[in-house]
Structures are given as C-alpha cells and as structure tokens.
N, C-alpha and C positions, 0 to 999 in steps of 0.2 A: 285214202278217204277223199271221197269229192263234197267238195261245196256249193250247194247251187245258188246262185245269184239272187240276191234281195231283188223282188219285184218292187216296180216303180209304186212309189208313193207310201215305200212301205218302211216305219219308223226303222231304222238299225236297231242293234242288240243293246242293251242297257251298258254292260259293260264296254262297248266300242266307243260310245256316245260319253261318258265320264272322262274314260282315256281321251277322247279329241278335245273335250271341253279342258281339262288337265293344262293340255299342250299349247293353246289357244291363250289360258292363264297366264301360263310360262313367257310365251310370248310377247303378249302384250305389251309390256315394259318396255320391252327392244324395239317396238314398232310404232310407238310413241314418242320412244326419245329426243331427247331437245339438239337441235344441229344449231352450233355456233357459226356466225356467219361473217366473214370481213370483204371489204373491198373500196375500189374506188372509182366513184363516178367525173366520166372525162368526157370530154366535148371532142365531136366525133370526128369534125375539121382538124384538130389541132393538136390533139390530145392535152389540151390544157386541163386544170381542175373545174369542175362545176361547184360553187361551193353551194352549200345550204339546199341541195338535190332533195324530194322524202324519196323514201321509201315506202312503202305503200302495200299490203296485202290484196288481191285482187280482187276482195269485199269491200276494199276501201278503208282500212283499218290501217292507222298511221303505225308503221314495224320502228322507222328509222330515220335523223336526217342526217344528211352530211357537213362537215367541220368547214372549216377555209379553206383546207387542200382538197377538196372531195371525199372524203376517208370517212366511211362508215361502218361500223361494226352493232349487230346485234343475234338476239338466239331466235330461229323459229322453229316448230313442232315437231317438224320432218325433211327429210332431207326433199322430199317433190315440192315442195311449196312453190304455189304460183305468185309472181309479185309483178310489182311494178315501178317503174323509176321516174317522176315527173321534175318539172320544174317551171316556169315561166319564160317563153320566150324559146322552150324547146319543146319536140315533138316527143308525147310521153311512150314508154317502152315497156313491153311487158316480155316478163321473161318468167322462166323455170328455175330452180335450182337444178334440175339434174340436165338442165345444159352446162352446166362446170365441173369440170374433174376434180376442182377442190374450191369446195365450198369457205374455205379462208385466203383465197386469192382471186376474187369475182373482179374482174371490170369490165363496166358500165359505160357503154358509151350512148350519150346522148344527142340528137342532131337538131340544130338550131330548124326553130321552126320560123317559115316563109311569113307567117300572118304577123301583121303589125299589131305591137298593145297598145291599148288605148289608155288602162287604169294602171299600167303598173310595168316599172323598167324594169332591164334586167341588171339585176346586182354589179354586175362590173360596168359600170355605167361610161370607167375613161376605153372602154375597150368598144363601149358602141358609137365614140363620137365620132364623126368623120375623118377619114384616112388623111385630110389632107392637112390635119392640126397634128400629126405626129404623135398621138397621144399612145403612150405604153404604160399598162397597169403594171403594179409593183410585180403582182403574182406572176403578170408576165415577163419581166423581163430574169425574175428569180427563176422562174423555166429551166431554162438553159445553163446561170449563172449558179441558181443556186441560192442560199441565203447569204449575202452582204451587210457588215456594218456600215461599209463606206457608200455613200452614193456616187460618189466618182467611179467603182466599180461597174455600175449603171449604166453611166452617163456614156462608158467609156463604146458602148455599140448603139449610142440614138444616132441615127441619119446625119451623115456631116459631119460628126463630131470627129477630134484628132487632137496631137498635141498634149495627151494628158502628161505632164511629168510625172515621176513616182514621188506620192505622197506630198501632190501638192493640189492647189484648188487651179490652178491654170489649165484654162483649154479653148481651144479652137473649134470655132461652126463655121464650115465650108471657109475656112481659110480666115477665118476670121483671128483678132486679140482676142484678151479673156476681157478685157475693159470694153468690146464691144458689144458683149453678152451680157445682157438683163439675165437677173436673177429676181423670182417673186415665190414670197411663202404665201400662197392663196393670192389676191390681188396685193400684197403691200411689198414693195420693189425692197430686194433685200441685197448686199454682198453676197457673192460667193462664201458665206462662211465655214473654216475649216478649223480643229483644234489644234492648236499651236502649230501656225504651218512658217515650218520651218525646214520641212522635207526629209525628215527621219522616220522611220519604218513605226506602223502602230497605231498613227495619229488621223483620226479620222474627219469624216463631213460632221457638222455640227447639227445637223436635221437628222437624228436619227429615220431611216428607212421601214423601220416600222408603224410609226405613225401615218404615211401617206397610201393613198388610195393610189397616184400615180404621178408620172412624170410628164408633162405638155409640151412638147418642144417644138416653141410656135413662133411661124417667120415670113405668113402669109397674111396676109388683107382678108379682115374679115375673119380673124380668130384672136382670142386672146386678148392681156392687157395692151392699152392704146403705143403705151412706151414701150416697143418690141427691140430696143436696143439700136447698136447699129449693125447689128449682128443676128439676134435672136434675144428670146426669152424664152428661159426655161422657168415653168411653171412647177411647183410644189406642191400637190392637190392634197389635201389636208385626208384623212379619211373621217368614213362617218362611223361611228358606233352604232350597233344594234341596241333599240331603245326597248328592247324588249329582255335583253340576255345582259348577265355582266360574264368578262372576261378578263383573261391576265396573262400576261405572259413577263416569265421571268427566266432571265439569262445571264450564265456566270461563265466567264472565259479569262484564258489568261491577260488578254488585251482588255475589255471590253466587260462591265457587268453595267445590264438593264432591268428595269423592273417598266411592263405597260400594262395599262391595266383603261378598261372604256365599260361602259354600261348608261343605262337610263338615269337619264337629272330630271328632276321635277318632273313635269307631265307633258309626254311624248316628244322628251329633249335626248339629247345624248351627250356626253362627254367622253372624251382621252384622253389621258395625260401620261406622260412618260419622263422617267431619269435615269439618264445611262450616266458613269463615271467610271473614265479610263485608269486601268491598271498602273499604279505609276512606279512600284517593283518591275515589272514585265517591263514596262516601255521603258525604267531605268536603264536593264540590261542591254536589250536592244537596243539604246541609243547610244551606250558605251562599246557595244561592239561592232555597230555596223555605222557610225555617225562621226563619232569624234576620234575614233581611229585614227590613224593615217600615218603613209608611209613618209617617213621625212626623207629631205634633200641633203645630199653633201658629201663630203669625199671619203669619208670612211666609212657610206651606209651601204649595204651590200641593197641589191635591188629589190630582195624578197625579205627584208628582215622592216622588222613593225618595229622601232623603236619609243614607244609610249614607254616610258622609264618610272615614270609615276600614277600615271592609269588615271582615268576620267570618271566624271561622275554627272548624272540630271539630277537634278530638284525638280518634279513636273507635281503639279494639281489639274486635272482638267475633268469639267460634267459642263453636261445642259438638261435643262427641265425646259418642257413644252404642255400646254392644257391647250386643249382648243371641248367649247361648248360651241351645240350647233341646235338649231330646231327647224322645223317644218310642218305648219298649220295645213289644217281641212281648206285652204285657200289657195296652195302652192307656193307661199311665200317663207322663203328661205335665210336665216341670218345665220352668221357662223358669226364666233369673238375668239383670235386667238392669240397666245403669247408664248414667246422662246426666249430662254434667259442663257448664254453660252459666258464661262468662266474660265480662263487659262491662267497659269502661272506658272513659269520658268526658268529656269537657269542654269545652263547647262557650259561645264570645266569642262578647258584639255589644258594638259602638258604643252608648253609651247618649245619644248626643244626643237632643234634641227640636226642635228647628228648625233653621232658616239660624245664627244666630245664633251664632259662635263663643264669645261670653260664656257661652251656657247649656249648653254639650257636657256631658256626663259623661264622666270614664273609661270606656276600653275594660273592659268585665269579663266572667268567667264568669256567665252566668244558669243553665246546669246545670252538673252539675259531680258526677261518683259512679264507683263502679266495682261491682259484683257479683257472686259465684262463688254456685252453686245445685246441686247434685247429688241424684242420684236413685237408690237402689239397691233392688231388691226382687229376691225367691223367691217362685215358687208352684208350685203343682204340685195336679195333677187326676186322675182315675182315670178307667176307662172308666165306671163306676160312676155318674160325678157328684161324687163327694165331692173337692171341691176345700179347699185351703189355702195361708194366704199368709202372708208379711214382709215388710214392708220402711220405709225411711226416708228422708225428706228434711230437706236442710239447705240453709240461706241465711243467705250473710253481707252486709250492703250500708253503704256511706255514700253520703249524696246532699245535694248543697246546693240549694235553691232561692233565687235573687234576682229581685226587681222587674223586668218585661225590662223597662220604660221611663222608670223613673225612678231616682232614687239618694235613698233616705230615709236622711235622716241622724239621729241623736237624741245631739244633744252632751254633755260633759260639765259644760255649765252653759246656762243659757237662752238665747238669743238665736239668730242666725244661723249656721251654722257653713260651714266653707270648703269649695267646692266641691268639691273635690280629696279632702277625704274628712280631713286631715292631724289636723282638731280635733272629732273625733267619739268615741264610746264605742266604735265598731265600729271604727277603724282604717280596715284596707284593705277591709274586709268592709261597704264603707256600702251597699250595697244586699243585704245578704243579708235573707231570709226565716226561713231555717232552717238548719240544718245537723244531720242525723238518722244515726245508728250503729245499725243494725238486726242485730238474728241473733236465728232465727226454725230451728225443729229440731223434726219430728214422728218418731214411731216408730208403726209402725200393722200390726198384724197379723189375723189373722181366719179362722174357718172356714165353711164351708157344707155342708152334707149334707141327701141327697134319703131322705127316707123310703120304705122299699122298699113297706109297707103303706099304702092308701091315707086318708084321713081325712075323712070326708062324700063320699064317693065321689074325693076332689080327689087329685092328685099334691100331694106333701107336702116342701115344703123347710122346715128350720130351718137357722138360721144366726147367728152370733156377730161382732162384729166389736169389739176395742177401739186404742183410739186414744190419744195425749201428747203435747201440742202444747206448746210454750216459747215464749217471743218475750222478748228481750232489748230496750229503746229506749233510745239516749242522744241526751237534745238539748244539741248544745255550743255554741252561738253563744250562749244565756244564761247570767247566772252564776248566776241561782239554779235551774232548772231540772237535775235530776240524772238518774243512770241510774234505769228503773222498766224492773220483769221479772214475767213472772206467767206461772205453766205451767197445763195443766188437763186432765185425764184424763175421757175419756168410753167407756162401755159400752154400744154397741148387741148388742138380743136382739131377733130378727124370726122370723115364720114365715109360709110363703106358701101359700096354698092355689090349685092351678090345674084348671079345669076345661075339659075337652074335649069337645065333641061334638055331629052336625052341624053346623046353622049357628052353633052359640053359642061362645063363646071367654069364661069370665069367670077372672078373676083377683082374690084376695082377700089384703092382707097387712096384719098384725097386728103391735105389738112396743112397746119403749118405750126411750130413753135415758136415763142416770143420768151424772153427773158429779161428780168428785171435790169439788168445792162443795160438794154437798148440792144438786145440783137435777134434777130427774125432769121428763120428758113423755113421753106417751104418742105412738105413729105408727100413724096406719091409714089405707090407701088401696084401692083398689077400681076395678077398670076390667071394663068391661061390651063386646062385639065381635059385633056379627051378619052377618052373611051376609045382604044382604038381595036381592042378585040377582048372579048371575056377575059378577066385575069388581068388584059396588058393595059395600060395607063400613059399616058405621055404628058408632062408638065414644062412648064417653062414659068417663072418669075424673075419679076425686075425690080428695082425700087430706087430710091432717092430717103434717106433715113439720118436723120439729125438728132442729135443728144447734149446735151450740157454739162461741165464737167469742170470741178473745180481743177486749177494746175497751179504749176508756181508762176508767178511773176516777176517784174525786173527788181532786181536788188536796188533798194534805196542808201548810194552810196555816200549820200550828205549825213542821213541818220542814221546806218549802219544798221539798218534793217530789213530783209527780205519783203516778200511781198505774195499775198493769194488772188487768184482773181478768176472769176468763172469765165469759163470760153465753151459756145456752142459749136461742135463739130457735125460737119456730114459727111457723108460717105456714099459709093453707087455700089449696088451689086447684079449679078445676073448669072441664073441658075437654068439648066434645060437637062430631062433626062425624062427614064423612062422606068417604072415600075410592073412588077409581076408578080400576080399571087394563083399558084397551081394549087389545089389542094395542101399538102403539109410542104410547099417550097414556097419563100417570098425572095423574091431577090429586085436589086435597086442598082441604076448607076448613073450619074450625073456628072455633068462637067460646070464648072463655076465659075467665076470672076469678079472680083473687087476693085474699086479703086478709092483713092484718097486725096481731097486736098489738103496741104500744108498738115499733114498727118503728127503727132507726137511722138517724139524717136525717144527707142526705150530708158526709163532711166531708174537706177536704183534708189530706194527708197534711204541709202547712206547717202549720197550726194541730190538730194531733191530740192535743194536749194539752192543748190550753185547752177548760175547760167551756162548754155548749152552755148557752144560756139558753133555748133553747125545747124543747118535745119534743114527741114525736108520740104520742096515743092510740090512733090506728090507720089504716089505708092502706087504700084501696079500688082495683083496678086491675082491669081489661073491656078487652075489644079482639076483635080476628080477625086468622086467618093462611090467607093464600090461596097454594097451591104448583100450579102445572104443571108437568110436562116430557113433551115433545112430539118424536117423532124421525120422520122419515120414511124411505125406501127406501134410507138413505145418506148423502143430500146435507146435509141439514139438523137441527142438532141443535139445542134449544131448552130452557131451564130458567127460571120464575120464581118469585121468591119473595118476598110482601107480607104486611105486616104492619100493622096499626095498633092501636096503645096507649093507653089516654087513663085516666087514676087521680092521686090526690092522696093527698100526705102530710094528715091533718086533724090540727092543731096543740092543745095544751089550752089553747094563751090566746085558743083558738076561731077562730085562722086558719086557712091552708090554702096550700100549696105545689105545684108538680105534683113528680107522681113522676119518678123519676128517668129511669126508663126509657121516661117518654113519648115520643109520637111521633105527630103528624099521620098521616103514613104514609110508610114504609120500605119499596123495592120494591130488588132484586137482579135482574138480567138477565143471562142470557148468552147469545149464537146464537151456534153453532160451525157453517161451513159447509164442505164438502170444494170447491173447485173441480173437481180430477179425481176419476174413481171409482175411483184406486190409492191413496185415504187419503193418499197421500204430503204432501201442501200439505192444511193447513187455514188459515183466517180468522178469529178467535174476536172477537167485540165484547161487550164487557161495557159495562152502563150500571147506575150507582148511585143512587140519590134518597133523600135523608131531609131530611123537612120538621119540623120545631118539635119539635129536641132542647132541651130545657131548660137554664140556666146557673145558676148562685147567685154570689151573693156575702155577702161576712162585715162583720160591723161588729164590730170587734175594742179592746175595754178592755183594754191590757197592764198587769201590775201596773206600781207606782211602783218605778226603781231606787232600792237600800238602805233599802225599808223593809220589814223580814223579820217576815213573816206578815201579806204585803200580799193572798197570793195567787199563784194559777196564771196570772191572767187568764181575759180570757171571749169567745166570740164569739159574736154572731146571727144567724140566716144569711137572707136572704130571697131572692126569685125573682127573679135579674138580666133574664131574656129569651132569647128562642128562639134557634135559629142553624138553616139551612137550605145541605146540600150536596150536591151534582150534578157528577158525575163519568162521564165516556165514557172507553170506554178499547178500543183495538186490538192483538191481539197475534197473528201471523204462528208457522207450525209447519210445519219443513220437514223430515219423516224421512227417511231414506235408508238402503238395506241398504248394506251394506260388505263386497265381499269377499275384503279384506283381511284374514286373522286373524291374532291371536285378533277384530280388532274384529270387531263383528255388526251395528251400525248407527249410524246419527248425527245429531242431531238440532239444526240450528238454532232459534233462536226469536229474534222483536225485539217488542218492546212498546211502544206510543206511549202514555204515563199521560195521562189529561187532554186527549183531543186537541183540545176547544171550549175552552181554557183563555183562549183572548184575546179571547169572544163578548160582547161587551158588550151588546146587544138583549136588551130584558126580555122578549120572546115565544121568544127561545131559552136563555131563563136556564138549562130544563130539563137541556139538554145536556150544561153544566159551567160553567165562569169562575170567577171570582175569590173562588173561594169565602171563607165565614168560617172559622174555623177558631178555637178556644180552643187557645193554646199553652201559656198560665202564669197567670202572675197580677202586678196593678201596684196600686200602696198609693195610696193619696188619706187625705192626714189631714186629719183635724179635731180642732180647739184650737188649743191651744201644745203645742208640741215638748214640753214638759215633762208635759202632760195623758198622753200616751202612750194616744194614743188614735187610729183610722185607720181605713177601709175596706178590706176586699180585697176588689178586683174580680178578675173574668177577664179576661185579654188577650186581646181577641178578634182577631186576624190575617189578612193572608190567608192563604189556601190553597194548596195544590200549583197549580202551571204548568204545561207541558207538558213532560215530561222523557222521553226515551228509554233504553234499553236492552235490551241484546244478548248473547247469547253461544251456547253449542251444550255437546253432552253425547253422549259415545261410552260405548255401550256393549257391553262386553267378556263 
C-alpha cells in the first residue's frame, strides 16, 4: 500500500496529531527540569577567590552570589541557560551552561578590569594597596597555606621574614631581633603576643587569624605607623563586617575551638567579635609527650631509653576574646574601637630524675609555672581626606617561675652537702627554682597623621606626630635581697614624608627625630628608591637610620640592695637592594641586606635579667639574602618559598665576638597546596621547614654571697654555647563542602600530621624532620663550693616535637 504525501499546508490526520500532542505532554517535564548548579568564581590572574561575585541571568535577574571563598551554588531551568558573572573592578562575563561538561563543577574566571572606580573599592581592599607596603590579605596568604590557627604560620613567608622558632613568637626581618620588630593591632603598638609561649606544640598567636582582613608588613617611608621599629612593623588589619549580612563561623578541633560571629550594629556600623579557647586535654597530652619528656644523662642510661619514672603532667587554661565595632558615614570618615583580652594559666611537672638509679631521683616539680592577662584597647579614625588619628593602650600583668629542668641545685643554709629531698636548703620546696619574676608592663600611645593638600619639592606631603608611655613594673621574689625595681619613659616622635610619583620611578623620603623624657634625642631618616625597569621587573633599594626606646635593666644599687630600670633609646642602620618579578601566575623576589648596631643589647634571659652583664658589645655587623617565590598554575598547584640567610656578630670590647642572635646558615619555608579535583573542594597542603645554625648562649653566673649586704646584684657572662639545627615536614588535608542546610552555608574539615619524618633516623634524610634539637629552658652546672655561689647556666637542649595529629572542622553560618 502506497501513502501519498500530505500536501503543504494541509492539517495532518486527527489521530497522528493527539499521538504527537501525547508525546510533547510526556516530555515536557524532562525539558523543563531544574539543573542544579555549583562553582567557583576566581580571578583570572591568580586564581585567587573573588568573593561576593553575582551571578546574574542574562535579563539581569540576580540567580546567585558568591561566599568568601568564591563558591556559589544555585538551581536554573535548564541545562542552556545563558548567565553572567560580574563584580566591581572586574570585567563582567557572559557565559553558557552547556559550555561545561558538568554543570556542578563550573569555574569562573573573572579578569580585573583596567578602568579606575571612582564610587566604590574593590572588597579586598589590602590586596589593592601598593606593592611596596607588602601588604598580604588573609585569603591570600591561606592560598597556598591553607587555613591557620597560628599567625606565625603566615608570618613565616612575608618578604624577609626568618628565624621563626617552633612554637614560639621570635622572628627575624631581613636579619633583624624580634625586639626590633614593632608589632600593631590596627594603629595601637602591641607585643608580639603568643599563648603561653613557652615553646611546646599546640600553643598559638593570641590574634586569632580570623578576625583580620590582612597582614602589612611595613619598612619603608611613607607607609604605615610613624614607629616602624628598628626593624619593621608588622600591621594587624582588623576586618570589617558586612553591615548588611550577619555571619558566624564556629570551630571545634582538638587544639583549638572558636566561635566568630560579625554582622550590622546600629545603623550602617558593623561589628566582630571572636573567642577561641585552647584545648587543654590535647595540649595536656602533647605537652607531656613532646615537652617535658626527655632523655636523661648518666651511666646506667642506655642512649635510647626515656627514663620519665613517674611521668609529667600541664595544668594549662588558655582564651582570648577580641570585639572590634567600626563605622563609615556618607562623608568618608572612618572610626574603628577595638579590644583584645589574652588569658594564660600554667604549670607544667616533670620527674627530675637523672638516671636508673633510685638513690639519685629528684622530686617531681614544676619547671614552668605562671599565668598572664594582656588587653588591648584603641580608637582611630580617618577621613576621606587622609587625616587620620588614634588612641589607645596596652596592659600586662604576669608571674612566671623558671626551674632547672634537669637538676635540683640546692645552696644550704650551712656548707656541706644537703638532703636530697630539698628539706635542708635555703630554698625550701623551691630547690630547683631559677627565678620567680612579678611583671606589669602598661603603654598609653596616641598619634596623628595629616597629608598636606600643597605639594612640597613637587612630593605629596605627610606630617605626622606620634607620642608614646611605657611602665614596666619587675619583682624578683625567690631572693631576699633583690626588690621591686620600676621605670616608665615617655617618647615623642615628629616625622615627615616626602613621596614622589611618576613614570617609572617611585622614591620615597622621610625625615624626623625622637626625644625622650630622659633627656635623650636621635635623629630618623630613611629613603627608598623603586624603578620600573621592564613590565613585571621592579628594582628597589632602601636605607634608613631608625631609633626606638626601650626599657632595660640598670646598675644594681649595691648600698640598697636594689636593682634598677631605666629607659634607653636605641638606633640602628640598615640597607636593603634587590629586585622583584611578577609574570602572570609567578612572583618571585631576591634581595641582599645589611644591618648595623651601636653599643647593641647582647642577649639575655629573662632568669638572670637582673644581674649585670660583664661584657658589652661596641657594635654588631649583620649581611645576609632573602630569596621569595610563589608560583601557581591553572588551578592545580599552588607553591610558595621563602629563604633566608643571616650571618653577623655581636663584636665585644674585650675584643671578642659572639654571633648575632638572629643568625642563620639558612632558613627556608615551603609550602605546595595541590587541588586533587578541579571543584577546590579537597586540597593537600605540605609544608616543609629547615633552619640550620641557630645560635645558643650560655651564662657564667657570680651570685652575690647571702647576708652580706652591699655584696651586690651579681653578675653574668654570656658566651656562644653552639648551633642547633631543625627540620620539620608536615601534611595537612582541606575538605570544604557547601551546606544546604541553613542558616549553615558550608563546612570545612581539616587533619594535620605535624612531623611526619619524625622517627627518620638516616643522616641522608635528616632534611625531612626527626628527632630534632630543640632549647626548652635552661640547667645549672656549678663550680666551687655550694658556698662560692657561683654556676653555669646552660641551655637545655631537648628533643623536639614527634609526630602528633590533629583534627577538627568549622561551619559556617
């Protein structure tokens, strides 16, 4: 049977026409269906996150926006949906859905656009300030690293930086002390504050790193607060809250549980506030296994055998709460008010045995033993203008004991031998202490800065004021002649900067001087030079002359048998020259440096900081290089290094010579963050540490004779005990995930393996990590008789961290 062909225009058969309407029914539903959609929006340069990105229908119909990390997820109609991805300050992108193979793994890259804003920054606002204030946003420096509790973790790849100890607040900028290193939470000059630093595993920076927007790390003329140290200052840039959204973010780990939480105060204000409080189960463990360990000396100890007979214990409490409220009027004027309260409480037992030998045990006893409160309050405020001003003040109260960790010095109350036990000694219970120190310590610091509207030698023109009153309280109570000594000291900085722009040159000139309520005056001037010498490459050179005030000890007053404080203004020179490059996803940096010092402070521990130094230094010579990459590709792999070497001496006027404190063979920092998938969601982070030939000292220590009043303070000498060398691997696992559960918005595992070469005994894989050295404290070796009161203090040198893990996760809301 033939069929002949419906002629054009002529309706089909009734029954074919129900049948296709049928099928069309059927379909419908499927051809409609809603496509879930995830991704994340990244800057095209760098592959950084873009936060706060919309997403956008190509009618302009808002779909979606992006979180903090760039991470957006929502449903559209169909799988072709045409969208778009904007943002401010980047050039907007219109894209397809059926240009992705899988509509739940989309990324977005967006490219900074060329045109300058006029109404409106872009959100990461420390990532657009000039390259030559060193400024790194939080998000970026977690890039690569990862998420940190600790800011030292940070700190440890800004530009110059080296010298970090493990688990301590000490570091080095371009070869710098850590006492030459200003520390400031927003403008109010703060200590390096760290929770109970006392250098056991766990124990972290007391600024929780959540709270800030970024890190400044500023050392040039014409950035920053006026007191850049004599080293640097490192800036702690508070963040702002969205005055439009509330958020939260809450975090439980074995180390470490937080709770942050910011949103709008009253009208178009914001506030943060955060409390973290350290694990003190976890950090207990960990500090009885990797801390008060230790392998004892003597002739029946076999070399591998841990003697602990009765096993150790910490008593730790440690939190800080921080609030910072901030606002910003229809006029540009800017105030923030914030405050940090840090809390420590310690004390931590060992076994003071030395061998098998049950005749020779010591008592169990505290070898630290303190507690600490430290708060932070300041105001400032800015104008569009530039005309910025500030208040504010810190205080700290502390007691701390130091004892012998490995021996129990006794010094009886008549010559001869005394009882083990401690029962027939001058100290009592206390036969092993070292010190026992009563600290309070309270600056007030205020300041202004204003930009000159008229120019001066063609320069933009800043003057600025800054003054400052620092107290410091000491009592040492474990002697009976030793008393309270206190000394306050008032300084006046007056600076002005001169900055000049145009084409390829960038120079910088600042001028000023300090005066102190002493009677003593220095002058500061520094200078930084910046070319252009081809797209990407950069050439700098700075110098300066940089002066600080600082309370120290003073001469023992040997008629009243009293010590003595007194403030002294220090200066110092340095000079820096190298060359920076930034290729598309490579930056890379290298510089060479130099420091010098007059009549410099030769190191001294804070157990004998009262006894006169019998040597002194004339002056300090320090050289070195700092070498920095960071290296990213298409996604997969993120890369950062950072190396340093130090090499300078104290030169002594009885014509010796010590090394400087911050020397260093060489200090290298690594970390490769790899994505296994390309939905970010899992990263891999390995970090590796190396520092070769940090220096040690020790003291040879004359105590006065007891009861004979106007014997003296005592004295100590300090010379070069020997190097120590540490190597540390470490893995840490990053699992994000959206939620879409609300309020939560996502959640974030993580687990860290510290140490993971920690049991490599092969000296060709020493590099990797093991049994490191580690200085915990310090043990007495006397010479004479008990009576001469006369001893050694060395460093205890230890081992090192083991391999320890830790875990936990962080939702947020």
């Amino acid at each position: 049977m033939f069929f002949r062909p419906r002629e054009k225009g002529r309706p089909a058969p009734r029954p074919l026409r129900l049948a296709a309407l049928c099928a069309l029914a059927l379909c419908a539903p499927v051809l409609a269906q809603a496509v879930d959609v995830r991704g994340v929006v990244l800057d095209r340069s760098d592959d950084s996150p873009v936060s706060y990105a919309k997403i956008l229908f190509e009618s302009g119909k808002e779909l979606a926006t992006a979180d903090r990390q760039g991470r957006f997820e929502a449903e559209v109609p169909a799988k072709g949906a045409k969208l778009r991805a904007e943002k401010p300050g980047y050039e907007t992108l219109s894209f397809s859905l059926d240009d992705y193979p899988d509509p739940l793994d989309l990324q977005v890259f967006l490219k900074r656009s060329a045109k300058k804003l006029k109404s409106e920054k872009v959100t990461a606002e420390a990532e657009e300030a000039p390259r030559t204030v060193e400024v790194a946003a939080i998000r970026e420096l977690e890039r690569t690293q990862g998420m940190q509790f600790d800011l030292q973790e940070h700190l440890a790849f800004l530009p110059g930086i080296s010298g970090l100890q493990e688990f301590s607040s000490n570091l080095s900028h371009y070869g710098s002390r850590s006492q030459d290193v200003a520390g400031y939470l927003g403008s109010q000059r703060i200590p390096m504050l760290r929770h109970i630093d006392i250098g056991f595993p766990g124990n972290l920076s007391a600024i929780n790193p959540r709270v800030l927007e970024g890190i400044s790390l500023v050392d040039e003329p014409g950035s920053g607060p006026l007191d850049r140290g004599r080293a640097a200052a490192i800036q702690f840039r508070p963040a702002k809250a969205d005055p439009e959204r509330y958020a939260a973010v809450v975090g439980v780990g074995t180390a470490v549980s937080e709770a942050v939480v910011s949103g709008p105060w009253l009208w178009g204000d914001g506030f943060e506030a955060s409390f973290r409080w350290l694990n003190s189960s976890f950090l207990t463990n960990l500090g009885s296994r990797f801390f008060t360990e230790y392998r004892k000396r003597g002739a029946e100890a076999k070399a591998d055998d841990d003697l602990t007979s009765t096993g150790s214990d910490f008593d730790l409490v440690a939190f800080d709460l921080y609030l910072n409220f901030h606002s910003l009027d229809t006029d540009g004027v800017a105030t923030r008010t914030t405050l940090l309260w840090v809390h420590d409480d310690w004390d931590v037992m060992q076994d003071t045995s030395r061998t098998f030998s049950a005749a020779d045990n010591g008592p169990r006893l505290g070898i630290f033993e303190g507690n600490r409160d430290a708060g932070v309050l300041s105001w400032e405020r800015t104008d569009a203008e530039g005309f910025g001003v500030h208040f504010g003040a810190f205080f700290e109260t502390s007691r701390e004991k130091w004892r012998d960790d490995t021996t129990v010095v006794y010094i009886p109350r008549t010559a001869g031998s005394p009882r083990k036990d401690g029962s027939d000694n001058i100290y009592g219970e206390e036969a092993n202490l070292l010190g026992d120190l009563d600290r309070t310590a309270w600056t007030l610091q205020g300041g202004a800065e204003v930009p000159l509207k008229a120019k001066f030698l063609g320069a933009a023109t800043t003057v600025g004021a800054d003054a400052q009153w620092t107290s410091e309280t000491r009592d040492e109570n474990y002697s009976p002649l030793l008393k309270e000594a206190e000394a306050g000291v008032g300084s006046l900085r007056l600076q002005g900067t001169l900055l000049w722009k145009g084409g390829a040159w960038k120079n910088a000139l600042s001028a000023g001087a300090v005066a102190t309520t002493d009677v003593q005056a220095m002058p500061e001037l520094s200078v930084s030079v910046a070319r252009t010498l081809t797209e990407g490459l950069d050439w700098k050179t700075d110098a300066g002359w940089k002066a600080q005030p600082r309370i120290v000890p003073g001469k023992f007053d040997a008629k009243a048998n009293e010590p003595s404080l007194e403030g002294e203004l220090f200066g110092s020179g340095e000079m820096r020259s190298g060359l920076e490059l930034e290729k598309g996803r490579l930056r890379a940096r290298g510089f060479g440096f130099g420091r010098w010092y007059l009549e410099p402070e030769l190191p001294t521990p804070e157990v004998l900081w009262f006894f006169d130094e019998t040597r002194s230094a004339d002056r300090a010579f320090v050289f070195g290089a700092n070498v920095g990459v960071d290296w990213r590709t298409a996604h997969r792999f993120l890369l950062s290094v950072n190396a340093s070497t130090v090499r300078g001496d104290y030169y002594l006027a009885d014509g010796g010579a010590i090394p400087w404190e911050a020397q260093r063979d060489l200090d290298v920092n690594s970390a490769l963050r790899f994505y296994p998938r390309s939905d970010t969601l899992l990263s891999v982070i390995l970090r590796h540490r190396a520092s070769w030939g940090q220096p040690t000292y020790a003291y040879a220590v004359d105590q006065y004779r007891w009861g004979n009043a106007g014997s003296g303070g005592g004295e100590r000498t300090i010379r070069h005990e020997g190097e120590i060398s540490t190597f540390r691997t470490d893995l840490r696992l990053h699992l994000d995930i959206t939620s879409r559960i609300r309020p939560l918005k996502s959640i974030r595992f993580y687990l860290e393996l510290d140490n993971l070469f920690a049991g490599v005994d092969a000296e060709a894989f020493r590099w990797l990590g093991g049994d490191n050295e580690r200085q915990r404290g310090w043990q007495v070796k006397r010479r004479g008789t008990y009576a001469d009161q006369k001893f050694d203090l060395e460093p205890y040198v230890g081992k090192g961290m083991g391999l320890f893990v830790q875990f936990g996760f962080e939702g947020n809301f």
